[in-house]
SENUVEX-419499 format. One record per residue (C-alpha): residue in one letter; x, z, y. Coordinates in steps of 0.001 Angstrom, whole numbers, plus 500000, padded with zeros to 6 digits. Each point is the difference from the previous one (the first is absolute). Last residue first. Example, Ala and Ser with C-alpha at 12.3 -4.5 7.8 and 13.67 -1.06 7.14 Angstrom:
s513670507140498940a498630500660496560
//
This chain:
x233422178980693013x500889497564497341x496950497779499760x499644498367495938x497138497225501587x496684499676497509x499117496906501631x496631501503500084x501522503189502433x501384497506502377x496677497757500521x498462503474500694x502245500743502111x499596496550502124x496545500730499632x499481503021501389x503006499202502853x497274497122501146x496707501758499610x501414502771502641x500870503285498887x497120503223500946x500225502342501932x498861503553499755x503541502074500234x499723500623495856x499806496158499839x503325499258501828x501808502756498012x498877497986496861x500767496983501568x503304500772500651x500940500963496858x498236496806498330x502640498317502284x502808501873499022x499480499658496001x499448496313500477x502859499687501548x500196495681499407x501681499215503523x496957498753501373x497812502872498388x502432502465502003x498808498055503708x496607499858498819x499998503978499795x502004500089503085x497663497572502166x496997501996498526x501401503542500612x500221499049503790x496940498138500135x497633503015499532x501723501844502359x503315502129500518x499619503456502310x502559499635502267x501612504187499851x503766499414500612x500070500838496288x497929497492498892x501893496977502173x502796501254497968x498924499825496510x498250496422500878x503965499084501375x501191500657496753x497504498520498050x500564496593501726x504270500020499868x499058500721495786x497786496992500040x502250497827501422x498553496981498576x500731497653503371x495851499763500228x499653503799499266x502144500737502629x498267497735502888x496898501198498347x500529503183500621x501703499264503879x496654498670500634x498415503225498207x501821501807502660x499111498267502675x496051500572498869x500963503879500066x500900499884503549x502701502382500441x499761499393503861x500384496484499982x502571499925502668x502479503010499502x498748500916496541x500025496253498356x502832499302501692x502065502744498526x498499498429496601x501132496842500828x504038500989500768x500256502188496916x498560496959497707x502275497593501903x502607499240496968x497205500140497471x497833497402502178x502956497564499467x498852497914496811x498902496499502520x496679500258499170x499425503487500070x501609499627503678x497336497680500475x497191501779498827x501110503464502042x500516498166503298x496275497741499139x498345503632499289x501602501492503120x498565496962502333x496634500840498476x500615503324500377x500122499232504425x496535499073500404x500177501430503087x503399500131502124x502398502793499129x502905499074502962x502841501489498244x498770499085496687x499831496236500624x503887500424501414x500750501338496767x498340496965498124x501718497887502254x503544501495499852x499189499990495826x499048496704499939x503078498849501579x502551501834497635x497685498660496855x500763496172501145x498458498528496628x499760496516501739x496086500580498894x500113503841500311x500953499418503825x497615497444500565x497081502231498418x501545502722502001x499372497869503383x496225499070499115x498872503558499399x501722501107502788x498048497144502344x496776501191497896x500661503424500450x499921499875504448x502593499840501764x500102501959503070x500843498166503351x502384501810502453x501424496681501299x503487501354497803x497702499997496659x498870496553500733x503679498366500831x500967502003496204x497070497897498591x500573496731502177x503731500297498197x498779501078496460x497908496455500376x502972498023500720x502017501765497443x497469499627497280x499787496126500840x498789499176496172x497349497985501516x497734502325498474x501835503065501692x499732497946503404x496070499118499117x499543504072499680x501626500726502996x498251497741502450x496591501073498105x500794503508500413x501417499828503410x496501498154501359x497772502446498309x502374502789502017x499334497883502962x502627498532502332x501073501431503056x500406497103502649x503136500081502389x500377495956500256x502675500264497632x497895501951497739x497620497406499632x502190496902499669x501851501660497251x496748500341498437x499544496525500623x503169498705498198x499415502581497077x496121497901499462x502069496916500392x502610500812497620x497544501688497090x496843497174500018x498330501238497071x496892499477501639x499181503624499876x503254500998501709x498689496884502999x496941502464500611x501713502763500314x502427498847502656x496828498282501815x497460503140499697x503037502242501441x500352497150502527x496823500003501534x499384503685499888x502998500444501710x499080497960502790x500979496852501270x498315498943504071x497688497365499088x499618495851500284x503633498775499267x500216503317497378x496914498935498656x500566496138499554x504239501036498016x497037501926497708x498117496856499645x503067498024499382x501971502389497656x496391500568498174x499563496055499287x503491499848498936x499958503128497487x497108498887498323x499785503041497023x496436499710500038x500300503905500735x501920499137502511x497802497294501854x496989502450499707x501905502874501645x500751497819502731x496028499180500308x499179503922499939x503299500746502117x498216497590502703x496608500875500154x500251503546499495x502454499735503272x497127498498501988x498683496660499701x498279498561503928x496574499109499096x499538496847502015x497921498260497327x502859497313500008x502381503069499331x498216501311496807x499447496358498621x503874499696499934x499714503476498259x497320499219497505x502094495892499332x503424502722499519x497309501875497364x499280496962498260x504158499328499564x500468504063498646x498131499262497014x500944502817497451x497013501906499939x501266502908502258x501436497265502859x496380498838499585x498450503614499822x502431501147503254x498902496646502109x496126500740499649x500124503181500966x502176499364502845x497114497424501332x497644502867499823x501950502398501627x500823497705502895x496175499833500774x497154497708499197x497105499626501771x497166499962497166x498251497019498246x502339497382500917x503171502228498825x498954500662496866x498530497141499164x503882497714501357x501475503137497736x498285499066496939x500546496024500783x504317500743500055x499314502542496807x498087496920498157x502768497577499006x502015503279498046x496846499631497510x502308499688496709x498736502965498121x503322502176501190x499875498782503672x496189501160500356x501261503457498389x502768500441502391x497323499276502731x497504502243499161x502452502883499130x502127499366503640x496556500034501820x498849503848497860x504067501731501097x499521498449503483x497084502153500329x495721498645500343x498582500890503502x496218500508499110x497246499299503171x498101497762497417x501147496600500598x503370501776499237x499335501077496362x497875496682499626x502923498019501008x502029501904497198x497205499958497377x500040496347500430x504047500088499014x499332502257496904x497148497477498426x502602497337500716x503192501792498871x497918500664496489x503253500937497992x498807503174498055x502361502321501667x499354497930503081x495868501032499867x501061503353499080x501824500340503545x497098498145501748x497211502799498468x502072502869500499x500841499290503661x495879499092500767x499307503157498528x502223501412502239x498336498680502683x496568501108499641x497267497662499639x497286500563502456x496202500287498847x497231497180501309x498223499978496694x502239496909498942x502873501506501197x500458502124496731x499365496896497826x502372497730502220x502818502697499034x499082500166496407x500249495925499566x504206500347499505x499543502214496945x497375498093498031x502739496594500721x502618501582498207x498231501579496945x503367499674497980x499565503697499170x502525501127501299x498880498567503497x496144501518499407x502103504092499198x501826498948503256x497177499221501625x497699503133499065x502607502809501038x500551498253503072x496058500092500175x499875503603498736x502647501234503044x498699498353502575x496501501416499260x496693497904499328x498211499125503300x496464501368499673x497470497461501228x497819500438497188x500429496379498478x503923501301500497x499992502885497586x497965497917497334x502571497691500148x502411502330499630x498686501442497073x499203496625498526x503429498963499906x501162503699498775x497581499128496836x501718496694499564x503605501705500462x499410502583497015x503864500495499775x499578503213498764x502310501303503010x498108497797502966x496748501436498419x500781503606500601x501885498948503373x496413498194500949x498088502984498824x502229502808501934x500001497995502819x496366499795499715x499398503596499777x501931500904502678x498521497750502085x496156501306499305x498362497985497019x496581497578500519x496821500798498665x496853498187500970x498453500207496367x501268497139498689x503959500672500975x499466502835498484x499542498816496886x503237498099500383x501960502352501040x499105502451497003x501129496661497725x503166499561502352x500967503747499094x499267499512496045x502744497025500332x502418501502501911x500163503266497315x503470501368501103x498690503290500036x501290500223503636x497416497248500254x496909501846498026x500272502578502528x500032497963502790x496870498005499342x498310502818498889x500852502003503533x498861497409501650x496810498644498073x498928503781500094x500829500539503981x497716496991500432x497340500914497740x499096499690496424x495925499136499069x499475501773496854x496669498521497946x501210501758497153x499474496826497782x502147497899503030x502748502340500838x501126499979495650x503039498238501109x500524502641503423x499550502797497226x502522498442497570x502880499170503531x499556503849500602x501007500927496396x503022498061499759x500556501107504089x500312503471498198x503092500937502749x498434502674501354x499301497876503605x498210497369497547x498218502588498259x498700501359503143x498912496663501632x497758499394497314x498582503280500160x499248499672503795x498445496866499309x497985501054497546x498844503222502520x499419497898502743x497508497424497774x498005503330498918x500718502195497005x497119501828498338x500871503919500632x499260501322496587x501085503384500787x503346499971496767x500526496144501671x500380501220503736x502081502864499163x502216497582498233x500614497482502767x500590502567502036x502789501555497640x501677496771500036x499932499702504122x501325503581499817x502988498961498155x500394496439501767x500598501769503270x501304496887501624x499107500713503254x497514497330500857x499199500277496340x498844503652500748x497982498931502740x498045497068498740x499185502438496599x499145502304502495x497578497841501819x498962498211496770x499150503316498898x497773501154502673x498261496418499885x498706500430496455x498445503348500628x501140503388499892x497794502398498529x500220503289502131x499450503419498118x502493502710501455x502717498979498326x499724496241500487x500096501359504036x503242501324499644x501638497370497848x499030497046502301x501041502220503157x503610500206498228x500163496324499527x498927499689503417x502969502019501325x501696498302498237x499548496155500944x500097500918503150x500588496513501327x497432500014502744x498335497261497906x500071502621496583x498269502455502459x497821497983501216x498610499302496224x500189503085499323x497735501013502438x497480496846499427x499743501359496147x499301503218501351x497077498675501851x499128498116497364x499535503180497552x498761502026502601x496566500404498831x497440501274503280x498905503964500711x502891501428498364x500422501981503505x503832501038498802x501080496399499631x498307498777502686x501454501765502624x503108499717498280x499978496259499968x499804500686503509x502924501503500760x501883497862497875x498990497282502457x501015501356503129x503417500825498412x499999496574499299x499505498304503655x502102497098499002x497546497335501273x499484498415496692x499590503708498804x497897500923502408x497449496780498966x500695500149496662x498172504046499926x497042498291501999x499318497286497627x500075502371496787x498197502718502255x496920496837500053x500615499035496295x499379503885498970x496712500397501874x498707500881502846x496268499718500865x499375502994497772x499389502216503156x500139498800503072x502417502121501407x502961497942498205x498001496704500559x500937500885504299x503424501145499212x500472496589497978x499102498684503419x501912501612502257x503253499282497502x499309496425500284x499594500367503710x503243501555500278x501867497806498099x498995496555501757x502793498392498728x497840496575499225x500708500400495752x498791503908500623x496464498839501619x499051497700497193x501269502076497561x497510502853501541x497556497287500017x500359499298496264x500265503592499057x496361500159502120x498406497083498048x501437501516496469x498128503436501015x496221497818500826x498393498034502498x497925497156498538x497156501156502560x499565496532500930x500593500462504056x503209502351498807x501568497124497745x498964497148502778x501692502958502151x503448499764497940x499769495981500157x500137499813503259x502634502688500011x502052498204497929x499823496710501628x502510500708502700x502449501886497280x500230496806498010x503035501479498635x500472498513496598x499840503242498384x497109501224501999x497821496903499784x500672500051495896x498670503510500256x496864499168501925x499580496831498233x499911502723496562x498281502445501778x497171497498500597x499537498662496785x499601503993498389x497313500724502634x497837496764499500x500331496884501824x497351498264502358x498116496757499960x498178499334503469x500793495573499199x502814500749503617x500554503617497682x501514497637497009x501983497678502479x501682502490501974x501031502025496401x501034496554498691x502154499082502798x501207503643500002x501103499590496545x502111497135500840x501778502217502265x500908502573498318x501687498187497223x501638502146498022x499079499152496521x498256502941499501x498025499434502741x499358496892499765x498371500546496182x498001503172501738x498659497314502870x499077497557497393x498198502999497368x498028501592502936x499014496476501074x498528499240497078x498192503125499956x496458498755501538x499679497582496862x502303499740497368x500735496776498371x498442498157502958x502707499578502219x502051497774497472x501808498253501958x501874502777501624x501259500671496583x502629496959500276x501920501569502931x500060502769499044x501943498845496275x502228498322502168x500343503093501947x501005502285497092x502338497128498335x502038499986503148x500124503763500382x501168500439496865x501533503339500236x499241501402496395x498205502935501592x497847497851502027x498778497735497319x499015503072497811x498370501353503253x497846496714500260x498941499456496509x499056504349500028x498052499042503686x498136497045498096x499093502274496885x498566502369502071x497932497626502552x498086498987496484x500923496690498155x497036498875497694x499350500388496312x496789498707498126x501529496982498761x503875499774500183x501847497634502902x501243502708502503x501946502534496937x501569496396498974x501443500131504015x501005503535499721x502159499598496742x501528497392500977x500872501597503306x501329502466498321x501563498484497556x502003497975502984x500717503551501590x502323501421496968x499344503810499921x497035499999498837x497986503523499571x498299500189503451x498132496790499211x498869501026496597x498848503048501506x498327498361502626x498345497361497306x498630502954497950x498604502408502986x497933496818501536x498780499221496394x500365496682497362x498340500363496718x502734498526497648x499388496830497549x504496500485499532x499538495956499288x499581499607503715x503070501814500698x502165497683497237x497865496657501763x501142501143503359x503534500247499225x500080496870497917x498968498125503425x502721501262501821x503041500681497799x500228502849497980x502792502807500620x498764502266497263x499651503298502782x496925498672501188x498687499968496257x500547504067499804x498908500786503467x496759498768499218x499770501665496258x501620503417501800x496717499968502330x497840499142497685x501454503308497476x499953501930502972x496196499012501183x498245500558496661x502011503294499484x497346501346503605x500240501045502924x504124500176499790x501419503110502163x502995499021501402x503644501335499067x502692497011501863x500292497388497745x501560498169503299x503241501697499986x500213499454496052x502594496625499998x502069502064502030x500719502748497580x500522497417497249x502628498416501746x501746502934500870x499856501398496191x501414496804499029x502737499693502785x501218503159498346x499778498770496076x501376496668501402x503069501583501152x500529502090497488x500341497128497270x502160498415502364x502532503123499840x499972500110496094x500843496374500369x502704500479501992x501047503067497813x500719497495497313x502441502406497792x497483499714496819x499294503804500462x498558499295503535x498445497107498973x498059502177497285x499261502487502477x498259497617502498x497877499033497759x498900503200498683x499873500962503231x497388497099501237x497790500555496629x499867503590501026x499177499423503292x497496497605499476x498081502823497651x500117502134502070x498928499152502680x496187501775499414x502509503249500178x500320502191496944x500062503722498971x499709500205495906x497233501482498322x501049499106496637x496772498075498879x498797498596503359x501503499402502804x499551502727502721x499349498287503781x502402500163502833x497715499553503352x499470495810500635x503707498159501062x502909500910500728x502531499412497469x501884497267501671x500867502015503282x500937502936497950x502784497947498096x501151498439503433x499712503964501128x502894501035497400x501392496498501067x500797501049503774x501374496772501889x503124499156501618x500906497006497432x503533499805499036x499574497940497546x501326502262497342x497829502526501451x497489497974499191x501056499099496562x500628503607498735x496720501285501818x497822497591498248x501190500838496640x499827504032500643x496489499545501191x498991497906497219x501623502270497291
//
C-alpha cells in the first residue's frame, strides 16, 4: 500500500526518482528480524512506515493527493534525517555500561538548550565521575559547538578531574571541523596563560591548536620559543607542524624541521608521506618518486598514506596511466591495504571527469573485497551530480546505508543537493531546517543549488531564509543565483528582503545586476517608495562601484511617472557628471514633467548647471528646446535658443524645426510665420523645412495657409512627403474641400507617388459621406491596382459603406472578382463581404456565396460560420442558425459568446421561425 501511495503522488509530481528503492531506502536498517507469534518478515521501519501509508492512503481515498504527497515527503526526509543524526554513533566498543549510560546523561542535558549558569548546575546535579575517555566522547558526540564548549569548560572546574593533551586536541579538532577559526584562536590565545596546566606538553597542545587552525606561523613562534627554554615536541606534535608547514608551503622551513624529526629519532611512515607531499606540492616529481622507491626497498617503511600521496601526485600531473600501473603493483603484492589508495584513484578519476570509468573501477574492486570509505563515495556522489545521474547517485546513497557507511559533511551535502536537482526541494529545505541537530554544515554549491531550487518552486521566502544563514557563515550566492533570488523576490513582492539583498551585495563590493536593479526600482516606484528608489545609485557608489547607465534611464523615467522632476533632474547632472550622455527622449521627460507640477521656472537654472559643470554642445541645448516645445511652452524654449546663440553655439536644422514645431503644435501661427519667414532669411529652404511647416500648420487647423505653403513648395520644385500629402489631404476632406484634396491626390499619383491606405481610407470616407458611390468605386479600384499593405482594412470600410448605403447586392459580382484578383481568395475578405451581407439581411445572397467559396476549395474558418449563424439569429432563423452551429461544432470550433447569447435570448422568447 505504501509503495503504491507514494508512487501515485510522485509520479504525479513529476519527480525523477525511483520509489520501489525510496521504500528500500526507508526500511534499511539492522538485519530483518522474525516478530514474534506469526513469524512474520519485518523491517525495524516498520512500524513508521506503516503509520506513514496508512496516512497517506486515507488522503488518497479522500481525493487530497497533496496531502498524501506531503505525508511522503516527510516520511523520506525522515529516514534522511535520522541517518545523519547516527554518523557519529559509529560501532565502538564501550569499556564498561557505567560509561554509556554517563555518557548519554551528559549529552542528554546539553541537548535541553539551558542557559549558562543552569547548564552547569543540571551537569553538576548528574554527581558523575569525570574520565579522559568520557569527556572525549562527549565532545565527539555534539554537534552544536557552544555545548561543547560548555560542556568542556564545566569538565575543567570538577574536583579530581583535570584536562589531559587528549581532550585538548578532541576541543581543538571539533573547533576545526566546524570552521571557526576565529573562536579557535581566541580560545589560543587565552590558554597561553595558563602554562602551567600541563607541564612539558603545553606546547604540544598550542602548536597542535595552530595547527589545526592554520596558522603556521604562529606555531613556529611557539616551536622557536619552546626549544630557546630546551623543550621539545613529541612524534605525533611534530607531524602535525610538519603537515601544516607542507600545506601552507613553508617549504624553506620544512627541511629544518624534517632533520629536527631525524636528530630526535621521531622518524616514522606518516613523516616520510609528509615529505613525499612535501616534495610533490614543489614539482619535484622525480625526487618524490626516488624516494618512495627508496621506503619501497626498505621494507615496511611504506605504507598506504605514502602510495596515497604518490598516486595524487601523477594524477595532478596527468600522468594516469603511470598511476594505474602502480596501483597494480600493489594490488597484486597485497603487501600494504589499498583501501585509500583506491579511494585517491577514484577520486582522480571523478576530477579528470571520468565519472564512468570510475564508477566501473568502484564496482570491480567492491567485488573483489575493497571497503570503500567515506571519501570514495563523496567522489562519486560529486561526480554523478556533476552529470546529473540522479539514478546512480540514489543507488549510492543506498549502498552506503545497507554497509553502514556513517555519512560525512560531503556526503549531506551531496544528498541535499540531490533532492533539490530531483525535484524533492520539500525534502531538501527539512534536512537544511534540521542542519543544526545533525551538525550538517552546507556548502557553497549546496546554498546554490537550494537557493535555486526552492525559487523555481516559487518559495521566495524559504530561499531568503537559506540566504540568510549563509550569509552568517561566509556564504554569499554565485550571479546566477542571485538573479534568480532577486527576480524570485521581485515576483512575491518581498521588496524589504530584496532591499537587504542588495545591500548585502554591495557591502561585498559586488555590483548588483542591471537587470535586478531596474527590476528593483520599478517594483520601489509602484510601491510609492519614491525616495528608497532614487538612494540605490549613491548606495552602489558608496563602495567605489560604477552605476550603469541604464539604470540611471530607468530610475529618471520612473521618477517622472511618479512626478519627482527634481529627484529626476539631479539624476540627469549626475548621469553626465559621471561620463553618461543622457537621450533627448530622457531631457524632454524631465522637463515635460517639471512643466506639468508647475516647476517650468527651473528648466532655464537646470540648463545654466548643466552647462557650468560640463562644456556644453549643440545637442544639449536641442535637448532642451524639443522637451519645452514637447511640454507645451514653446516661449522658454525661444529664451534656450536666444541663450544658444549668445553661447556661440551656432543651432542647426534640429534646432530650428524643433522650435517651429513647438510654435505649431501651440497652434501660434504668427510667432511660427515669423520665425520660419527668420530661417528662410538666414538658410537656404529645404524640403525638410517645409514638409515639417505644411504639416505643422494641418495640425493647427490652419487649412488655407497650410494649402498656401504647399503650393509654395511645389512651385519652387520641392516633392512633398507622403506624411505631408496625408495631412494636406485629410484637412481638405475636413474642410469639406473634397475636390481640392482629390486634385493634390490625382497631382500625387502623376509625380509617381504611391498612396498609401490611410490617404484611401480618408478619400472613401468622403465619398460615403456625400454618398458619391461612382467615386468610391474608381478609388477603391485604383487601391487594388496598386495592392499597398494594409489594404483589407480599406476593403472592410468599401464593404461597410456600401452596406450602409443598401448597394453591396448590386456589386456582389464585382467584389468577389476583387477579392480573387487582389486579395487572392483571402478567406478574411470573404467574411468582410459576410458581414457586409449579413448586416443588409441578405442572408440567402450570404449562403450563396459560402456554397461557392466551398467549391472553389477556401476552406471557411471559425469566423465564417459565426458571422452567418449571428447573421440568421438577427433576422429571427432560429432553425438556420442552430444549423449552422451544429455543422460549425462538428468542424472543431466553437460560436462566439455573443451569437450564444443572442440565440439563446431567441430560443427564451419562444420565437415561431419559419425556415
Amino acid at each position: 500500500m505504501w509503495r503504491r501511495c507514494t508512487q501515485k503522488f510522485l509520479q504525479n509530481k513529476r519527480i525523477p526518482l525511483p520509489t520501489c528503492r525510496l521504500l528500500q531506502f526507508i526500511s534499511i536498517g539492522n538485519p530483518i528480524r522474525l516478530m514474534e507469534g506469526d513469524g512474520r518478515l519485518v523491517y525495524p521501519w516498520w512500524d513508521l512506515v506503516c503509520q506513514t501509508s496508512t496516512t497517506a492512503a486515507a488522503a488518497a481515498a479522500d481525493g487530497n493527493e497533496e496531502e498524501a504527497y506531503n505525508v511522503s515527503l516527510r516520511d523520506i526526509a525522515l529516514s534522511f534525517k535520522e541517518w545523519f543524526s547516527d554518523r557519529r554513533l559509529q560501532p565502538r566498543a564501550w569499556r564498561n555500561e557505567q560509561l554509556r549510560r554517563d555518557v548519554n546523561r551528559i549529552c542528554e542535558v546539553l541537548s535541553q538548550d539551558h542557559q549558562g549558569v543552569k547548564t552547569y548546575e543540571a551537569l553538576t546535579q548528574l554527581d558523575i565521575n569525570l574520565t579522559e575517555e568520557c569527556v572525549v566522547r562527549v565532545l565527539k558526540l555534539q554537534n552544536d559547538v557552544l555545548h561543547g564548549l560548555n560542556f568542556f569548560d564545566w569538565a575543567g572546574r570538577q574536583i579530581g578531574y583535570q584536562h589531559t593533551r587528549v581532550s585538548y586536541y578532541t576541543l581543538l579538532k571539533m573547533l576545526s571541523r566546524a570552521k571557526l577559526t576565529g573562536v579557535l584562536l581566541d580560545w589560543l590565545e587565552s590558554f597561553q596563560k595558563q602554562k602551567n596546566i600541563l607541564g612539558l606538553r603545553f606546547y604540544d597542545t598550542l602548536i597542535m591548536g595552530y595547527a589545526l587552525a592554520g596558522k603556521a606561523d604562529m606555531a613556529l613562534q611557539v616551536f622557536a620559543r619552546m626549544r630557546f627554554q630546551g623543550v621539545d615536541l613529541d612524534g605525533f606534535a611534530y607531524n602535525m607542524l610538519l603537515n601544516r608547514l607542507v600545506e601552507e608551503d613553508f617549504f624553506d622551513v620544512v627541511d629544518t624541521i624534517y632533520k629536527q624529526i631525524l636528530r630526535a629519532g621521531f622518524e616514522d611512515s606518516n613523516t616520510y608521506g609528509i615529505m613525499i607531499k612535501n616534495l610533490c606540492k614543489q614539482g619535484k616529481l622525480d625526487e618524490a618518486k626516488q624516494l618512495f622507491n627508496e621506503l619501497k626497498r626498505n621494507a615496511g617503511s611504506v605504507n598506504e598514506t605514502a602510495l596515497e600521496i604518490v598516486i595524487s601526485a601523477l594524477c595532478k600531473e596527468k600522468k594516469m596511466k603511470e598511476a594505474c600501473t602502480l596501483i597494480e603493483e600493489f594490488r597484486k603484492e597485497r603487501k600494504i591495504p589499498m583501501s585509500k589508495v583506491y579511494d585517491a584513484w577514484i577520486s582522480a578519476l571523478v576530477e579528470d571527469k571520468k565519472v564512468d570509468d570510475a564508477l566501473e573501477f568502484f564496482q570491480n574492486r567492491t567485488s573483489e573485497g575493497y571497503v570503500p570509505g567515506p571519501r570514495c563515495y563523496n567522489a562519486l556522489a560529486s561526480g554523478l551530480l556533476r552529470k546529473n545521474k540522479l539514478e546512480e547517485l540514489f543507488d549510492l546513497l543506498i549502498e552506503m546505508r545497507e554497509k553502514h557507511v556513517f555519512p560525512d559533511q560531503s556526503t549531506m551535502n551531496a544528498t541535499v543537493r540531490f533532492f533539490c536537482k530531483g525535484g524533492l526541494v520539500e525534502v531538501a529545505f527539512d534536512l537544511f531546517n534540521e542542519k543544526s541537530e545533525m551538525g550538517f554544515y552546507p556548502h557553497y554549491m549546496t546554498y546554490n543549488e537550494l537557493i535555486n531550487a526552492l525559487c523555481i518552486a516559487e518559495k521566495a521566502d524559504d530561499a531568503y531564509r537559506v540566504l540568510e544563514d549563509g550569509l552568517t557563515r561566509g556564504f554569499f550566492p554565485g550571479k546566477l543565483t542571485y538573479f534568480t533570488l532577486a527576480n524570485a523576490l521581485w515576483k512575491a513582492q518581498r521588496l524589504d528582503k530584496m532591499c537587504q539583498l542588495i545591500d548585502a551585495s554591495i557591502d561585498r563590493h559586488r555590483a548588483p545586476g542591471v537587470a535586478i536593479c531596474r527590476k528593483f526600482i520599478s517594483a520601489l516606484c509602484k510601491a510609492g517608495r519614491v525616495d528608497d528608489a532614487y538612494l540605490l545609485p549613491s548606495k552602489i557608489r558608496r563602495n567605489d562601484m560604477s552605476v550603469d547607465e541604464r539604470v540611471y534611464r530607468t530610475l529618471i523615467y520612473e521618477l517622472c511617472h511618479a512626478k519627482r522632476g527634481k529627484m529626476a533632474s539631479k539624476l540627469l547632472l549626475e548621469m553626465r557628471k559621471y561620463g553618461y550622455s543622457p537621450s533627448c527622449n530622457i531631457f524632454k521627460t524631465v522637463i515635460n514633467v517639471l512643466c506639468e507640477t508647475g516647476h517650468a521656472d527651473q528648466v532655464l537654472p537646470l540648463l545654466d548647471m548643466h552647462v557650468m559643470s560640463l562644456s556644453p554642445d549643440t545637442n544639449l541645448y536641442n535637448a532642451f528646446i524639443q522637451g519645452l516645445c514637447y511640454a507645451g511652452r514653446p516661449e522658454i524654449a525661444t529664451k534656450v535658443y536666444e541663450k544658444m546663440i549668445r553661447n556661440k553655439r551656432a543651432p542647426n536644422s534640429i534646432s530650428h524645426l524643433s522650435l517651429l514645431t513647438g510654435y505649431l503644435r501651440c497652434k501660434r501661427v504668427v510667432d511660427a510665420l515669423k520665425f520660419f519667414e527668420a530661417i528662410l532669411a538666414s538658410h537656404p529652404p529645404s524640403t525638410r523645412l517645409y514638409n515639417v511647416f505644411v504639416r505643422g500648420l494641418c495640425i493647427a487647423g490652419n487649412a488655407e495657409l497650410a494649402l498656401m505653403f504647399f503650393e509654395e513648395m511645389t512651385g519652387k520644385g520641392f516633392v512633398p512627403s507622403l506624411l505631408c500629402y496625408e495631412e494636406v489631404i485629410y484637412i481638405l476632406c475636413t474642410g469639406d474641400k473634397f475636390n481640392m484634396a482629390l486634385k493634390i491626390f490625382g497631382d500625387m499619383k502623376m509625380k509617381g507617388r504611391h498612396a498609401s491606405v490611410f490617404i484611401y481610407t480618408v478619400l472613401l470616407q468622403h465619398c460615403f459621406k456625400v454618398q458619391d458611390l461612382n467615386q468610391a468605386l474608381v478609388l477603391f479600384e485604383d487601391m487594388c491596382k496598386q495592392r499597398p499593405p494594409g489594404g483589407i482594412s480599406v476593403f472592410s470600410l468599401f464593404v461597410d459603406g456600401l452596406s450602409n448605403a443598401w448597394r453591396l447586392e448590386f456589386s456582389l459580382g464585382l467584389l468577389e472578382e476583387l477579392i480573387k484578383q487582389s486579395f487572392g481568395g483571402s478567406i478574411v475578405a470573404y467574411n468582410i463581404l459576410f458581414r457586409g451581407l449579413c448586416k443588409e439581411g441578405k442572408m440567402q445572397l450570404a449562403c450563396d456565396l459560402f456554397r461557392r467559396m466551398s467549391k472553389e476549395g477556401r476552406v471557411p474558418n471559425e469566423w465564417s460560420y459565426d458571422i452567418l449563424a449571428h447573421g440568421f439569429c438577427k433576422v429571427g432563423n432560429t432553425i438556420e442558425a442552430q444549423n449552422i452551429m451544429e455543422e460549425m461544432i462538428e468542424r472543431g470550433f466553437n460560436p462566439s459568446r455573443r451569437t450564444c447569447s443572442l440565440f439563446k435570448a431567441l430560443i427564451n422568447r419562444g420565437m415561431n421561425v419559419v425556415r
